[in-house]
FITI-210323 format. One record per residue (C-alpha): residue in three letters; y, z, x; residue number from 1. Coordinates in steps of 0.05 Angstrom, whole numbers. Layout:
// FITI-210323
  code   north      up    east  pos
   ALA       Y       Z       X  NUM
...
***
This chain:
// FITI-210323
  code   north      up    east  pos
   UNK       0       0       0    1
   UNK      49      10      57    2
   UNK      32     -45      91    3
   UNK      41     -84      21    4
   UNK     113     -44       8    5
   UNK     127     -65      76    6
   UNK     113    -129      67    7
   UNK     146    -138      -2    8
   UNK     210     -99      32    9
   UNK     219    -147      82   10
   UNK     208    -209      36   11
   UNK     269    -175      -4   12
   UNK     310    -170      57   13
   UNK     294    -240      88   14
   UNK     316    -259      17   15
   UNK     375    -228      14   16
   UNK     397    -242      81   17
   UNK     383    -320      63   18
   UNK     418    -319       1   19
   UNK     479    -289      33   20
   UNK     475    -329      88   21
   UNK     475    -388      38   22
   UNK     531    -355       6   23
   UNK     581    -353      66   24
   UNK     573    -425      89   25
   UNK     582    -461      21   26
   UNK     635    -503      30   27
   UNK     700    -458       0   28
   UNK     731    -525      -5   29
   UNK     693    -567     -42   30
   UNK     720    -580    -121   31
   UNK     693    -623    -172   32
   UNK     733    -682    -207   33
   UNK     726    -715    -272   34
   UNK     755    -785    -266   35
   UNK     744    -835    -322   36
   UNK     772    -904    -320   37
   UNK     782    -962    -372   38
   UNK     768   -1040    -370   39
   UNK     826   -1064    -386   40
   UNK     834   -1141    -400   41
   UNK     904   -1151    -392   42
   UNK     969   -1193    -370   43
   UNK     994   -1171    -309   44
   UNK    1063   -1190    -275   45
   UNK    1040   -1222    -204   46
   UNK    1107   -1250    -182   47
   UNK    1185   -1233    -184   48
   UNK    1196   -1294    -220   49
   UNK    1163   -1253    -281   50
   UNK    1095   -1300    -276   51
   UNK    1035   -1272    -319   52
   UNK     965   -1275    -297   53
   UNK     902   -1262    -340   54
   UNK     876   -1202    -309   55
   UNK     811   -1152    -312   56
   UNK     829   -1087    -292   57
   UNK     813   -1020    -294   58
   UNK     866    -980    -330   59
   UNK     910   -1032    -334   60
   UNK     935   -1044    -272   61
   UNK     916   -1079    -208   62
   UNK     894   -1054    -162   63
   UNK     863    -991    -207   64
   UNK     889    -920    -196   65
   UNK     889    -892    -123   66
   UNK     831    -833    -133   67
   UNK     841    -770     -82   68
   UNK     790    -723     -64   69
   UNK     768    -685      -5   70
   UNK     707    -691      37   71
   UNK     651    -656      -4   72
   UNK     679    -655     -69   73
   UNK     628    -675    -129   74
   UNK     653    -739    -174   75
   UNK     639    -747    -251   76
   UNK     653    -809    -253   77
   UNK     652    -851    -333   78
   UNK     679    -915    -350   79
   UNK     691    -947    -417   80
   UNK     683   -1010    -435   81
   UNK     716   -1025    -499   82
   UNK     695   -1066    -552   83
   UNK     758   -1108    -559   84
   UNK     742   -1129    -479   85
   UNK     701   -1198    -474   86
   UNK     662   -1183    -420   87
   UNK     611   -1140    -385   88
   UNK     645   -1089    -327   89
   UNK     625   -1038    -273   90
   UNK     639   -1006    -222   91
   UNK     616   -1001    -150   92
   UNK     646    -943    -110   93
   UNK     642    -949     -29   94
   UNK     647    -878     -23   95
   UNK     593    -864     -62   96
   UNK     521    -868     -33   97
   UNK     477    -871    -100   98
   UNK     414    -921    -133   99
   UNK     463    -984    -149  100
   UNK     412   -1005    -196  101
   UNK     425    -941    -239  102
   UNK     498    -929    -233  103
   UNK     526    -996    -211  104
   UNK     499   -1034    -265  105
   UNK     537   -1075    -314  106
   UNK     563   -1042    -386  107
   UNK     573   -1088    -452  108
   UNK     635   -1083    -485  109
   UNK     636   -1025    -536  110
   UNK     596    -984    -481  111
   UNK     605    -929    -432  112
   UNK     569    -917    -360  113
   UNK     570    -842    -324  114
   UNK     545    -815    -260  115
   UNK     554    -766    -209  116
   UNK     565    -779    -130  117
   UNK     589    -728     -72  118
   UNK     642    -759     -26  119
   UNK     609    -740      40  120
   UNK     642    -775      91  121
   UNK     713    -782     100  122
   UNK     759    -845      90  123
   UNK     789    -890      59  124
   UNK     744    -934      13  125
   UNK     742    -997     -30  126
   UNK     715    -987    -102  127
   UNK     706   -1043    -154  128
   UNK     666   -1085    -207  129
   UNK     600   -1111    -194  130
   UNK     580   -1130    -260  131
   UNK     562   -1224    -246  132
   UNK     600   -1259    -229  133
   UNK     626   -1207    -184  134
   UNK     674   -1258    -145  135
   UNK     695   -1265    -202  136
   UNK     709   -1198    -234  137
   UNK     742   -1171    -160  138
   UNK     792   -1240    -158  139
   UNK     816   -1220    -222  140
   UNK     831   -1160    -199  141
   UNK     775   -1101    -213  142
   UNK     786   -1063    -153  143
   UNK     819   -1011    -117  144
   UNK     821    -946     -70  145
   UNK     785    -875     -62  146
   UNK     823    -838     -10  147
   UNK     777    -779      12  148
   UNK     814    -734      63  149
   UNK     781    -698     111  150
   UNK     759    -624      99  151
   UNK     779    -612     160  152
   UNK     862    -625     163  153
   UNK     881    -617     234  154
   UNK     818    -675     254  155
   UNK     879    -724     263  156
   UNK     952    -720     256  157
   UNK     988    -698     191  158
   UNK    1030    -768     168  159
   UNK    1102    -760     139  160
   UNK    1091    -817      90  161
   UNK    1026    -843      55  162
   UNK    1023    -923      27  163
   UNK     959    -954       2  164
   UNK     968   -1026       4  165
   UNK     905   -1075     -22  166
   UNK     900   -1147      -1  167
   UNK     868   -1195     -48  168
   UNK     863   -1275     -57  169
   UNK     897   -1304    -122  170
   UNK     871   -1362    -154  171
   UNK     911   -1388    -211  172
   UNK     859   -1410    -254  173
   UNK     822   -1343    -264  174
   UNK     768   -1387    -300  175
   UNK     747   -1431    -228  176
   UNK     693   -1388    -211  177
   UNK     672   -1449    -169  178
   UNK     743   -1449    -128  179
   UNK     727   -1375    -113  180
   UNK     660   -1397     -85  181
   UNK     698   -1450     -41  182
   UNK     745   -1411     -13  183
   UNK     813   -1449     -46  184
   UNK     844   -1393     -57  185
   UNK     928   -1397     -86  186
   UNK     965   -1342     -58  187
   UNK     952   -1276     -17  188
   UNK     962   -1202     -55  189
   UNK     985   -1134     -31  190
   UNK     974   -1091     -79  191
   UNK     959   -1147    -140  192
   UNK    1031   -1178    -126  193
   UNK    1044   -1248     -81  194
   UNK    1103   -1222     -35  195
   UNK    1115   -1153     -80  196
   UNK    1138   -1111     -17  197
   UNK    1188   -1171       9  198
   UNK    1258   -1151     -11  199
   UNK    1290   -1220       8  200
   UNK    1256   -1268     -42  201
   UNK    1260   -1249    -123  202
   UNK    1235   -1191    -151  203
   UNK    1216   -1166     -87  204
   UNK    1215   -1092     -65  205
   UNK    1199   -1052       1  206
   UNK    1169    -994      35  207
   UNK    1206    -948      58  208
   UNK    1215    -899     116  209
   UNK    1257    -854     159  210
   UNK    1271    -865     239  211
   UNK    1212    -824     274  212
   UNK    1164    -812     213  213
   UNK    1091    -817     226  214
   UNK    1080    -879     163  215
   UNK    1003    -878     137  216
   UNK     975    -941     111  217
   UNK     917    -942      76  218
   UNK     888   -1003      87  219
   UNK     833   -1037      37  220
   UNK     812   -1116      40  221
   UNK     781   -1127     -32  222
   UNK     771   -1206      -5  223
   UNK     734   -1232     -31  224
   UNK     727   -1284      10  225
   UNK     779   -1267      70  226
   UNK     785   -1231     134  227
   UNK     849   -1194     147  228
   UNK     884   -1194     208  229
   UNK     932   -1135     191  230
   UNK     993   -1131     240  231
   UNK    1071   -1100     239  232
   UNK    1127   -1145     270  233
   UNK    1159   -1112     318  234
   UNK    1111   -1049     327  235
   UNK    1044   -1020     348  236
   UNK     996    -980     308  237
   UNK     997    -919     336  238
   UNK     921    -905     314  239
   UNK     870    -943     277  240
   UNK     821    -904     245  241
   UNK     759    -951     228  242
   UNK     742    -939     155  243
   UNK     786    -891     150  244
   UNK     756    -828     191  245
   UNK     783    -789     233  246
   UNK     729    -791     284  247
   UNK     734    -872     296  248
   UNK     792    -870     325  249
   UNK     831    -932     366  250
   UNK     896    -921     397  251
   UNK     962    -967     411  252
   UNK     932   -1033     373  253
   UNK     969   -1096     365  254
   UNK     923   -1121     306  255
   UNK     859   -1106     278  256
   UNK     810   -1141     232  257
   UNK     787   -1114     166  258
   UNK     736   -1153     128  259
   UNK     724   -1168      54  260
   UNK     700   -1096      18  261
   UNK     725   -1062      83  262
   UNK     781   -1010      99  263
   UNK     824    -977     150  264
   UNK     873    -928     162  265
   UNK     937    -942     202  266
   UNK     982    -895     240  267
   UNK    1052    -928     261  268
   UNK    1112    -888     286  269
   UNK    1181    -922     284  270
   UNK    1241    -898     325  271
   UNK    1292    -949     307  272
   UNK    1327    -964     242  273
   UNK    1308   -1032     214  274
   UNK    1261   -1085     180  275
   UNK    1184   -1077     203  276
   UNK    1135   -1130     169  277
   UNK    1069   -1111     152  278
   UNK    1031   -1178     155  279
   UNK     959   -1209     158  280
   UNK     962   -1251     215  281
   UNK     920   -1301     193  282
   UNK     974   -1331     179  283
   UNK     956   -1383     118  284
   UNK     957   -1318      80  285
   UNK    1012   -1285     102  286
   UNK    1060   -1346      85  287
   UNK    1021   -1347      18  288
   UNK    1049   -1273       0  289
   UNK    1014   -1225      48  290
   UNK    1075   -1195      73  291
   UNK    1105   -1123      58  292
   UNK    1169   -1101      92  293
   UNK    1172   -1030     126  294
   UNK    1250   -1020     116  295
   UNK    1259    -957     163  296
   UNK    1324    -919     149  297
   UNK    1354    -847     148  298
   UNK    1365    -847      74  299
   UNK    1300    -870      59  300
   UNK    1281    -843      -9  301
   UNK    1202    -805     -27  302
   UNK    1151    -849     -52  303
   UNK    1091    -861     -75  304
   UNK    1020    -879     -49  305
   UNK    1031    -959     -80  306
   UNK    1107    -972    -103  307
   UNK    1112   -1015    -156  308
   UNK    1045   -1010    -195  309
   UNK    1047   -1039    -243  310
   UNK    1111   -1086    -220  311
   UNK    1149   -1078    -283  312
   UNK    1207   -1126    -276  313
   UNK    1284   -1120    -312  314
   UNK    1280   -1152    -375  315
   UNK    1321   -1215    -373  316
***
């Protein structure tokens, strides 16, 4: 009996000891979010001129809502497809590492998909639609970023100013799933607009920043097709962080290449006052709208992660 009390008194220790243990290294951190997002077949604005293009989207807008999180947080993730849509959607999250066959798959108008994913590694990612054609459903615009910061703050440097900027390829017949295929693309996108950050044409805006501030761009290439060559006139990214983590780090880089459903983060400190593009150096895109102006100035105002989403223009 004492050897079984001894036994049975250990087991209760060992237990406890475990449980505790257990207890103290549970990541204090970690949350869990409940995002839900809409397919949204819709008119969006793609130009200054006011131009119109028949869009699928998710909530509306393109690119889709910027989603936050933080290294080990726990996504419920739904969308609804509703039944005044035409078309089947879905949604494919990079960050996500889950059966695509189960959660990826494609949901009829009228219905509604939900699963869970933990966002274990840290980044910045490219999420979209993956219901067929999916060349298709991403050139029209189903896409966007999932920022998920590391749990760890200090693993890089903290940035003054946050942008997410998404390049796409336009085609202006959103029907020509066959031009897709061959590459003929129309125009080149930041962030679902063809020259939205330039303030010298029409309708064009900026970025902004002060002398000296540590700008962080958020880099995601939904393609589909095209490589990017991102670059800024008159400048050197401080870092590159491959994918978006803090351990794959590259320092003083004149250019670096993202591919189609890839991403990057990009450091760049600016001393001087003045007008810093933001280009894809291939340059048959950048001439076709792939340009966004860093205007760097002491009274730059806040803002936020993408300016001018959705580009709501003065009514004329």
């Amino acid at each position: 009996m004492q050897s079984s009390k001894h036994h049975y008194g250990t087991r209760a220790i060992l237990t406890g000891l475990l449980v505790g243990g257990l207890a103290l290294s549970a990541p204090a951190w970690a949350k869990t979010h409940n995002i839900a997002m809409t397919a949204v077949e819709t008119d969006i604005v793609v130009e200054g001129s006011g131009e119109k293009y028949a869009a699928w989207t998710f909530d509306g807008t393109v690119p889709g809502p910027v989603v936050r999180v933080t290294e080990g947080d726990t996504i419920n993730f739904t969308l609804t497809n509703p039944a005044t849509n035409k078309n089947p959607h879905a949604m494919d999250f990079h960050a996500a590492e889950i059966d695509f066959l189960k959660n990826y798959r494609a949901v009829n108008a009228g219905e509604t998909i939900s699963y869970t994913f933990v966002a274990k590694k840290p980044g910045i990612f490219f999420y979209h639609c993956g219901a067929p054609p999916m060349i298709q459903h991403v050139a029209r615009g189903m896409f966007g970023a999932i920022i998920v910061d590391p749990k760890n703050a200090k693993a890089w440097a903290k940035a003054d100013r946050e942008y997410v900027l998404v390049q796409s390829e336009f085609f202006k017949n959103p029907d020509d799933v066959q031009a897709m295929f061959d590459r003929k693309y129309d125009n080149m996108l930041f962030n679902g607009g063809i020259f939205k950050y330039h303030p010298f044409v029409t309708g064009g805006g900026k970025l902004d920043a002060k002398p000296g501030e540590r700008v962080r761009i958020y880099f995601v290439n939904a393609g589909p097709n095209e490589f990017s060559s991102f670059h800024p006139i008159g400048e050197i990214w401080d870092n590159v962080y491959e994918s978006g983590n803090p351990t794959n780090k590259l320092n003083g880089v004149q250019t670096y290449v993202v591919g189609p459903g890839s991403a990057a983060t990009f450091d760049v400190v600016v001393e001087s006052a003045g007008a810093y593009p933001l280009v894809t150096h291939s340059l048959t895109g950048a001439l076709r709208g792939a340009i966004a102006v860093l205007l760097v100035g002491p009274d730059a105002k806040p803002a936020p992660l993408m300016p001018m989403v959705p580009w709501v223009l003065p009514a004329k």
